[in-house]
C-alpha positions as CSV (number, residue, x, y, z in Angstrom):
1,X,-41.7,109.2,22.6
2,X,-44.3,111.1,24.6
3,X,-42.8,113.1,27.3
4,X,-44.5,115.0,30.0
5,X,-43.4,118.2,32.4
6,X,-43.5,118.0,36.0
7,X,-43.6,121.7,37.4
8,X,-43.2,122.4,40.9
9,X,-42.6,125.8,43.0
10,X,-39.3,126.6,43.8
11,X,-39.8,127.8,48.0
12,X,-37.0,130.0,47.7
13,X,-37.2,132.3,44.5
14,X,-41.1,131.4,44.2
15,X,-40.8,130.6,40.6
16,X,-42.2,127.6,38.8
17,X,-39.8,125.1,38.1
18,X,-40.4,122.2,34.9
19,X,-38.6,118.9,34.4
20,X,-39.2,117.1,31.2
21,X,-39.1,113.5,32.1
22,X,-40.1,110.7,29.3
23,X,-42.7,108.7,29.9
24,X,-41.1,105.6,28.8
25,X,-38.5,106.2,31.4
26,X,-40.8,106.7,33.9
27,X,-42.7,103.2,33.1
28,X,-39.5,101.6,33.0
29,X,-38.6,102.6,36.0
30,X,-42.2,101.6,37.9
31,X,-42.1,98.7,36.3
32,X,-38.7,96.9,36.3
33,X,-37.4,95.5,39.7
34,X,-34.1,96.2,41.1
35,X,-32.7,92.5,39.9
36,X,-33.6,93.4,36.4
37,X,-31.6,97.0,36.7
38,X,-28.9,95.3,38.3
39,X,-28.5,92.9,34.9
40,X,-28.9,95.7,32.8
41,X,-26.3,97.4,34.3
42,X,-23.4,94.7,34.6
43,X,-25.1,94.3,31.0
44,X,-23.6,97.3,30.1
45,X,-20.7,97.0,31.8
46,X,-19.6,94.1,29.8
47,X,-20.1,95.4,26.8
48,X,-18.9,99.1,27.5
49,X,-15.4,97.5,28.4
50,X,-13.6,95.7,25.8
51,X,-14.4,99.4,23.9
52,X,-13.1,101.3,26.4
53,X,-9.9,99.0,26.6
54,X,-9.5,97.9,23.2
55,X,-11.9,100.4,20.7
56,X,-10.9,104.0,22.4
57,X,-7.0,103.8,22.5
58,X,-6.9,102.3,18.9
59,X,-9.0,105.1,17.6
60,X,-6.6,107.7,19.9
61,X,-3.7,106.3,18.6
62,X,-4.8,106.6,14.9
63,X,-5.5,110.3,15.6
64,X,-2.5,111.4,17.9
65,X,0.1,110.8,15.4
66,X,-1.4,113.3,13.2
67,X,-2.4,115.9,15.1
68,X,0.8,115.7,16.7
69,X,2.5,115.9,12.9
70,X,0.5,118.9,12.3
71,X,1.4,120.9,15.4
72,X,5.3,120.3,14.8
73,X,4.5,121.5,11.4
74,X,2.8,124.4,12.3
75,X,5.5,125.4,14.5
């Protein structure tokens, strides 16, 4: 991916300022309208969901248990 740096003067400290933005980014973002972000976006949504509701608390409540056993054992 090709990225580019956009440098500007800071006004109050006078010192050159970069951002490093991607340039695929930046074509996706002149390019796409704001129907298309909006369906990416409750795109996302959908799919970020059932993991954070059923994925994240499995996984928490395979680990819990033993770090929980390994703190009363330390103690």
């Amino acid at each position: 991916m090709i990225t580019h740096a956009q440098c500007t003067v800071d006004p109050v400290t006078a010192t050159q300022v970069c951002r490093t933005w991607s340039a695929h980014v930046d074509a996706l973002d002149r390019h796409l309208a704001t129907d298309k972000w909006a369906v990416a976006a409750v795109t996302l949504l959908l799919i970020a969901y059932p993991i954070a509701r059923i994925a994240l608390p499995a996984v928490l409540s395979g680990i819990v248990p033993d770090v929980v056993r390994t703190v009363f054992h330390l103690i």
